[in-house]
MIDOSE-1310 file (N, C-alpha, C; in nm, 2 decimals, decimal comma, always signed):
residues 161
xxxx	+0,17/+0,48/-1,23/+0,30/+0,42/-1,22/+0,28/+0,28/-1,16; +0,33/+0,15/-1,18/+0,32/+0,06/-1,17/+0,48/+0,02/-1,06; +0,48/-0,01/-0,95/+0,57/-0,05/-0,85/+0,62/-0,22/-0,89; +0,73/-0,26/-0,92/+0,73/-0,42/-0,95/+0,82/-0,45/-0,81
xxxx	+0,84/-0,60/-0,78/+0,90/-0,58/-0,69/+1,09/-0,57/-0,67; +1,08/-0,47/-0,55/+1,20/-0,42/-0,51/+1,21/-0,29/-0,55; +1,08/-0,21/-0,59/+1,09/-0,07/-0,61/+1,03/+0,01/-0,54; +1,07/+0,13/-0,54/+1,07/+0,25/-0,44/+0,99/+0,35/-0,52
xxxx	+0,87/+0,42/-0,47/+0,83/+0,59/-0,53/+0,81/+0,65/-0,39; +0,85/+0,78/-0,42/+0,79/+0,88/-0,37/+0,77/+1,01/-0,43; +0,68/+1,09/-0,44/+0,63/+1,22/-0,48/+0,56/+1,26/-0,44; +0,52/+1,35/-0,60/+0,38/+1,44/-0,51/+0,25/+1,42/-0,57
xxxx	+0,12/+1,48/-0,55/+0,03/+1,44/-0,53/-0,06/+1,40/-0,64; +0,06/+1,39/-0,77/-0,02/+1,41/-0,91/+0,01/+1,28/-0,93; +0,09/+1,17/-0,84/+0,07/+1,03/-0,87/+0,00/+0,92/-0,79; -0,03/+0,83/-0,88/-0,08/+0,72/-0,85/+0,00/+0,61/-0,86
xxxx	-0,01/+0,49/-0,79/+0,10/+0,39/-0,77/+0,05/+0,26/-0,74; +0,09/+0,18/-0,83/+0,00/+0,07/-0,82/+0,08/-0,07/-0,80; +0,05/-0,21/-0,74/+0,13/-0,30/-0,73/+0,03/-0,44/-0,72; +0,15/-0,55/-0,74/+0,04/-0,70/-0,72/+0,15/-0,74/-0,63
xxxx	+0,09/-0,78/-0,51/+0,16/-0,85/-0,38/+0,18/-0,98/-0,37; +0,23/-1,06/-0,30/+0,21/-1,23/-0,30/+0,28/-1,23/-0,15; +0,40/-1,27/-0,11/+0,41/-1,32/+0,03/+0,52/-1,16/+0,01; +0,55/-1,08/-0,11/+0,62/-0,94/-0,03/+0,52/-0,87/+0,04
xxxx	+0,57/-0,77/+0,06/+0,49/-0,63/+0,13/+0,48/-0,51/+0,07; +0,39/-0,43/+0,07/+0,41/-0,28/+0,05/+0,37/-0,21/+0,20; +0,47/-0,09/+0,17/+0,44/-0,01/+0,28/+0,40/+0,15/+0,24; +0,26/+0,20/+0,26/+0,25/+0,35/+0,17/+0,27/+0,41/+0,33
xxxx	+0,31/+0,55/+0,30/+0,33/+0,66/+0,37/+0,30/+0,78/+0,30; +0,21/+0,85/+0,39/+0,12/+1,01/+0,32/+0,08/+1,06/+0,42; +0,17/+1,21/+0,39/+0,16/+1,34/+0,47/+0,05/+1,41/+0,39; -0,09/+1,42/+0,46/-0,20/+1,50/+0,47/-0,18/+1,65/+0,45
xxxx	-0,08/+1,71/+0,47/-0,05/+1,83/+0,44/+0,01/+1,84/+0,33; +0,12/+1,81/+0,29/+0,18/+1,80/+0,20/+0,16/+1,71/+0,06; +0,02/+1,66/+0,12/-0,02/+1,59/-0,04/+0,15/+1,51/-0,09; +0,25/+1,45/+0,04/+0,34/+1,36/-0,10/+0,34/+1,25/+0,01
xxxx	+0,43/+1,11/-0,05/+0,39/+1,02/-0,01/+0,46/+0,91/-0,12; +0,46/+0,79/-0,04/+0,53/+0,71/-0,13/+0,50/+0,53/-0,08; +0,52/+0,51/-0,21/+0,51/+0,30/-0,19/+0,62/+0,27/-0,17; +0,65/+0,13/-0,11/+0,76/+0,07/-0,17/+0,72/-0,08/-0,17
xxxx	+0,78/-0,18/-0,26/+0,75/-0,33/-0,24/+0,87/-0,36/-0,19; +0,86/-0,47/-0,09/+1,02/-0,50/-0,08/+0,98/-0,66/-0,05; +1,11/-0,77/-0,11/+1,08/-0,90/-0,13/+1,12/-0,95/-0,01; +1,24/-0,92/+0,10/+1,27/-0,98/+0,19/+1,27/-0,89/+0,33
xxxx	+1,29/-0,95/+0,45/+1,27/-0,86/+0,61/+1,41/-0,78/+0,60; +1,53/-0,85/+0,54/+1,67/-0,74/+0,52/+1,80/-0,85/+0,45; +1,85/-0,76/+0,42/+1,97/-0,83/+0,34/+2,14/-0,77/+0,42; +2,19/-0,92/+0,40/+2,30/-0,93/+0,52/+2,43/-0,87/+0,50
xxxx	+2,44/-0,78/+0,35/+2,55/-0,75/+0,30/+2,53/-0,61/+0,32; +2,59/-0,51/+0,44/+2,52/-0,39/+0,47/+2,54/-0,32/+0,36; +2,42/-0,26/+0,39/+2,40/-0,11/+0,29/+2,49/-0,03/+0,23; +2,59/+0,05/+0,36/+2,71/+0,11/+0,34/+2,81/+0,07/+0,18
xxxx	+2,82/-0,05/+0,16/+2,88/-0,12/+0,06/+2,82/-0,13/-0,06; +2,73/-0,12/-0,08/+2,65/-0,17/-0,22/+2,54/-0,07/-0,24; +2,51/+0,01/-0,13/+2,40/+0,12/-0,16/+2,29/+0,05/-0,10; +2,19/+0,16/-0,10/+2,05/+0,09/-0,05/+1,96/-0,01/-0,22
xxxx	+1,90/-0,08/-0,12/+1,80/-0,16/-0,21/+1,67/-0,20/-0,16; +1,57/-0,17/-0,28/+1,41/-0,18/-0,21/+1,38/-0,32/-0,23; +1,46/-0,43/-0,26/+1,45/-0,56/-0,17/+1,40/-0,58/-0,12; +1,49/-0,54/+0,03/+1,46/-0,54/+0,16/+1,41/-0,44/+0,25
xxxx	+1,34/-0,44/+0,33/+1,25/-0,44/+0,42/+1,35/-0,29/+0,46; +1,43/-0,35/+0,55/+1,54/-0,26/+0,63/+1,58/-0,13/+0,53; +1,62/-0,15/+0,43/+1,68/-0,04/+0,33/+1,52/+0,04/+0,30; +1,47/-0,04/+0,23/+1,32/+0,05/+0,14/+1,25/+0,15/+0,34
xxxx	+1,28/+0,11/+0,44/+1,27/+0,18/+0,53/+1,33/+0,35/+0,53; +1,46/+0,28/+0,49/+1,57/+0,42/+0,49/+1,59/+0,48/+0,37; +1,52/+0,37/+0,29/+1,48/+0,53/+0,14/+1,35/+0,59/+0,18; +1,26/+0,57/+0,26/+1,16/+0,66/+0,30/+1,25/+0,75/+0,42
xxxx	+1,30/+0,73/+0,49/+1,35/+0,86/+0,59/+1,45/+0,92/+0,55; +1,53/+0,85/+0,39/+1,62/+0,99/+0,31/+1,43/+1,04/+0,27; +1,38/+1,06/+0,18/+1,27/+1,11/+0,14/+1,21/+1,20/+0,22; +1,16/+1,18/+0,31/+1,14/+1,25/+0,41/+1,17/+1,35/+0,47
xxxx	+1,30/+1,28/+0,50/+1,40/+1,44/+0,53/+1,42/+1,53/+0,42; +1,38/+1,50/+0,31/+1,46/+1,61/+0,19/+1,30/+1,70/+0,21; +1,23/+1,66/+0,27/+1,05/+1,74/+0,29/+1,08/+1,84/+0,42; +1,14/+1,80/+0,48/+1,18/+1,85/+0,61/+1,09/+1,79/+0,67
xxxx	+1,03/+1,67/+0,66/+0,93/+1,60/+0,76/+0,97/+1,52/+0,90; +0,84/+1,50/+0,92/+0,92/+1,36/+1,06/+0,80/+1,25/+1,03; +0,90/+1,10/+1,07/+0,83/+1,02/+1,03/+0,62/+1,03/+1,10; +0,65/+1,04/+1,25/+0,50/+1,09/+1,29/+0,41/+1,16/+1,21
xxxx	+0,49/+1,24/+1,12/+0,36/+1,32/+1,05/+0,25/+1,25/+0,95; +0,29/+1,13/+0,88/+0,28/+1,06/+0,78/+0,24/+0,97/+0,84; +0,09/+0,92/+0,77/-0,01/+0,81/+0,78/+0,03/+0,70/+0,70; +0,07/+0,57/+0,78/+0,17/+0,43/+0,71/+0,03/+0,33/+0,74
xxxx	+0,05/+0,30/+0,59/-0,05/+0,10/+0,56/+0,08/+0,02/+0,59; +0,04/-0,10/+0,58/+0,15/-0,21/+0,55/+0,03/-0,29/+0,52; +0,07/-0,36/+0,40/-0,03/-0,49/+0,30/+0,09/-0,59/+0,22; +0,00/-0,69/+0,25/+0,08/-0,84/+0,15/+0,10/-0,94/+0,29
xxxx	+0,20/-0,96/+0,26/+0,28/-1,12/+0,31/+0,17/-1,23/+0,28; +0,15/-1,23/+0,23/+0,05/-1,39/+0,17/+0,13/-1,50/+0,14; +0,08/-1,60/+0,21/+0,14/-1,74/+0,18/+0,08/-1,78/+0,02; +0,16/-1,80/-0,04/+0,13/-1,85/-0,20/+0,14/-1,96/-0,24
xxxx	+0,14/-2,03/-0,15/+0,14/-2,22/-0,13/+0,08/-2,25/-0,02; -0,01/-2,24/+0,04/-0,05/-2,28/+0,19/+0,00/-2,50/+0,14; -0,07/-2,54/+0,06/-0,07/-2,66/+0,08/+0,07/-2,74/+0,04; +0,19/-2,64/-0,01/+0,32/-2,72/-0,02/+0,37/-2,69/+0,12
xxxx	+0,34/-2,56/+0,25/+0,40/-2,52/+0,34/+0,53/-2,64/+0,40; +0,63/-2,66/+0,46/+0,72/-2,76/+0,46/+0,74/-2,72/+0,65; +0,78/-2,79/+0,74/+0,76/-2,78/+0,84/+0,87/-2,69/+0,90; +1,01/-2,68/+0,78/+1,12/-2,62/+0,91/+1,16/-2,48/+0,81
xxxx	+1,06/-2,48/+0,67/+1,10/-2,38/+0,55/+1,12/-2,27/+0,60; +1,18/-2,21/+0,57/+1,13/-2,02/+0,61/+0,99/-1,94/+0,61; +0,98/-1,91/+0,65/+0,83/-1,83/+0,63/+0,87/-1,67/+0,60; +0,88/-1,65/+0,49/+0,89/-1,55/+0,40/+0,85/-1,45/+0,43
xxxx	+0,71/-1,50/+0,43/+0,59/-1,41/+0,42/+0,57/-1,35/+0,58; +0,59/-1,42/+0,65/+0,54/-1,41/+0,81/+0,69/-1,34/+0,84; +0,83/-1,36/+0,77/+0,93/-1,26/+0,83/+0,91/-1,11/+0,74; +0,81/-1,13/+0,65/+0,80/-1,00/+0,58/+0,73/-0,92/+0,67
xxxx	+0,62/-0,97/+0,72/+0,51/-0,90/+0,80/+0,56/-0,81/+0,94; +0,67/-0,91/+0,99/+0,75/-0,88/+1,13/+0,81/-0,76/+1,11; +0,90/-0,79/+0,98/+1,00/-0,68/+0,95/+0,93/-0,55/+0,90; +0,85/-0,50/+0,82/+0,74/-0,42/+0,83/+0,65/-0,35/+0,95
xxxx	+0,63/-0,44/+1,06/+0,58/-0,39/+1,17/+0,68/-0,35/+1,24; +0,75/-0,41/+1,26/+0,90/-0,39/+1,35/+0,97/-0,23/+1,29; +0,96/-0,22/+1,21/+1,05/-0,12/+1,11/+0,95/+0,05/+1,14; +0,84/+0,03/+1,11/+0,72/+0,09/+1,13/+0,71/+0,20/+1,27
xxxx	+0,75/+0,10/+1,40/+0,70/+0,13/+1,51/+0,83/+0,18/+1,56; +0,96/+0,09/+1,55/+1,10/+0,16/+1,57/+1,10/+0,31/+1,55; +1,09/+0,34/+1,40/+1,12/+0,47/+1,31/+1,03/+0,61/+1,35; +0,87/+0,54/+1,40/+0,79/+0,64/+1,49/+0,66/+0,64/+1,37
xxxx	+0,67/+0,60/+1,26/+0,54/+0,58/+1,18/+0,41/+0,57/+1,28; +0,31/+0,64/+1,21/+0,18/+0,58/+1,27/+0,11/+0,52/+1,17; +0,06/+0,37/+1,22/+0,02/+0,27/+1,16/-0,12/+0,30/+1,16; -0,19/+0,32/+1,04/-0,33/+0,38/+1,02/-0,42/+0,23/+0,99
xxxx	-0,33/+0,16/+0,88/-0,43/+0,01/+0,83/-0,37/-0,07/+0,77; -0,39/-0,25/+0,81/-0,27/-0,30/+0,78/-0,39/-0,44/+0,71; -0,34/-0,48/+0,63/-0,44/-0,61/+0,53/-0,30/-0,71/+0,52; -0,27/-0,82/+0,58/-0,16/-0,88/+0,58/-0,20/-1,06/+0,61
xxxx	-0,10/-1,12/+0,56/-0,11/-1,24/+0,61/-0,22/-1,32/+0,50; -0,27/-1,43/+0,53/-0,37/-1,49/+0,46/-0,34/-1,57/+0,33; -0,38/-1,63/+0,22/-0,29/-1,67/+0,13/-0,39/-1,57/+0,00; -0,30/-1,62/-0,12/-0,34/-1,55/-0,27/-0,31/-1,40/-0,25
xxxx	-0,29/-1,42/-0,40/-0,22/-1,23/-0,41/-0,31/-1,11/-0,37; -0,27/-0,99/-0,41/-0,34/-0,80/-0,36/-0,30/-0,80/-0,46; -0,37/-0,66/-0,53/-0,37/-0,59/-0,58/-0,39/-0,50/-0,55; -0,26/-0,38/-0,50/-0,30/-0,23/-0,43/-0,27/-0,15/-0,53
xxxx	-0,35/+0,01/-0,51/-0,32/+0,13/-0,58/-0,30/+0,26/-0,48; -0,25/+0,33/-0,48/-0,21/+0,40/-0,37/-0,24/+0,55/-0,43; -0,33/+0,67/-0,42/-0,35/+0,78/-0,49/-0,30/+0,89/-0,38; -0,16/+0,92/-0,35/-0,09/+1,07/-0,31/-0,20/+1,17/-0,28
xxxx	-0,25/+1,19/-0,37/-0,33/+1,33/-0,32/-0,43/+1,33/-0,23; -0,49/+1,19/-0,21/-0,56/+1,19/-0,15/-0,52/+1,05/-0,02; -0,43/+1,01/-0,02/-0,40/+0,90/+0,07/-0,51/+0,79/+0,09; -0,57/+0,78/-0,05/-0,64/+0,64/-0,04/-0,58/+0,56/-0,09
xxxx	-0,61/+0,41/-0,03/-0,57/+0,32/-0,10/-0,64/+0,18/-0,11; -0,68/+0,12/-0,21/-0,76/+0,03/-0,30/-0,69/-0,05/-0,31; -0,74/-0,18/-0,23/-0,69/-0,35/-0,23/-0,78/-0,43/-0,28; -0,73/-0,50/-0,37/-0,84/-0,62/-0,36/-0,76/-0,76/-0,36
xxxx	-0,84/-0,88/-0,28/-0,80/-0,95/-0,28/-0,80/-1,08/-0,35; -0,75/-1,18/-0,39/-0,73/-1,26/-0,45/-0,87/-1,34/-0,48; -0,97/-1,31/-0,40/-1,09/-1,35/-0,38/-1,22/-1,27/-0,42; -1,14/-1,15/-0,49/-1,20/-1,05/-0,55/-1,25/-0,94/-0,49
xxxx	-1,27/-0,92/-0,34/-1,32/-0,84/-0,26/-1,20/-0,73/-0,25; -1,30/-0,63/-0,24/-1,19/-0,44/-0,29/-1,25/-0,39/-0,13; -1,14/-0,37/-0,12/-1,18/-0,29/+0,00/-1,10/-0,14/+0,02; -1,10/-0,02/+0,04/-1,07/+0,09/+0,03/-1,03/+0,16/+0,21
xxxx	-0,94/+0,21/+0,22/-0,86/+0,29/+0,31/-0,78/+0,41/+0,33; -0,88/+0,45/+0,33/-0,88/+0,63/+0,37/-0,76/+0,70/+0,40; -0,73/+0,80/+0,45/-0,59/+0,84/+0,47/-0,62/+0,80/+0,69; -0,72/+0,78/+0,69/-0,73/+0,79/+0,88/-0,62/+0,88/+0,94
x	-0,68/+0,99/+0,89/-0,57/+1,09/+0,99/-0,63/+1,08/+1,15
C-alpha cells in the first residue's frame, strides 16, 4: 500500500506500507506482540482550525497523532507498548532557504518528537533533517523498516524492541 501525503494506515501484519518523504514526516508504530502497527505522513506540525469541528486530518502532525491513539485503543493497547521511528523533514531547497521563511521541515521534526515523547511512545530510530527526499517501506509483521536516501544509501531498522 502506498501512503501519499496526509494519509493514515494502520493494520495487521499482512501489510506493507510504503512512502516518498521531502520536508513531511512519517511516524511508524509496531506492537511486537500483536504483529499490528501503522504509518502516517503528515505535511504540517498542526492545524489551527480544531479537530472537534472538521474531524481529524493526517495533515497534521497533532491529529495523525490522535488517529494513532483512536487505533490503539480499539487494540486495547498503550502507547509504551509500541516501537515508534520518526523519518523525513528534509529541506528541499537548502540553496533558496530565505532568512525569516518558516522552516517547515524543522517545525515538522519538533512536532513529531514533541508529540512522540508527550503521548509516552518509545522512540526506537529516527533519520530526519538533512536535505533531498526518503523513500520508506514499513513491513507490520516484522517492524522493519527500509529507507533510502536521496543519495541512494538504504539503510534498514529493525523493530529494536
Amino acid at each position: 500500500m502506498v501512503l501519499n501525503p496526509g494519509d493514515f494506515h494502520f493494520g495487521g501484519h499482512d501489510t506493507r506500507i510504503h512512502t516518498l518523504l521531502g520536508s513531511c514526516v512519517s511516524i511508524t508504530l509496531w506492537h511486537p506482540r500483536l504483529q499490528v502497527g501503522g504509518m502516517c505522513h503528515y505535511m504540517l506540525p498542526h492545524r489551527r482550525i480544531p479537530a472537534a469541528r472538521r474531524g481529524l486530518d493526517g495533515r497534521y502532525a497533532d491529529h495523525a497523532i490522535r488517529m494513532f491513539l483512536h487505533a490503539i485503543e480499539r487494540f486495547g493497547t498503550r502507547p509504551a507498548e509500541y516501537v515508534a521511528h520518526l523519518y523525513g523533514g528534509g529541506n528541499q531547497f537548502p540553496p533558496y532557504q530565505r532568512g525569516r521563511a518558516p522552516d517547515i521541515a524543522r517545525d515538522n521534526i519538533e512536532a513529531g518528537l514533541t508529540l512522540l515523547r508527550r503521548f509516552g511512545f518509545r522512540l526506537a530510530h529516527t533519520d530526519l533533517g538533512g536535505t533531498g527526499p526518503r523513500r520508506l517501506s514499513f513491513e507490520i509483521a516484522s517492524g522493519e523498516v527500509t529507507l533510502t536516501s536521496a543519495a541512494g544509501r538504504s539503510t534498514h531498522a529493525g523493530s529494536s524492541l
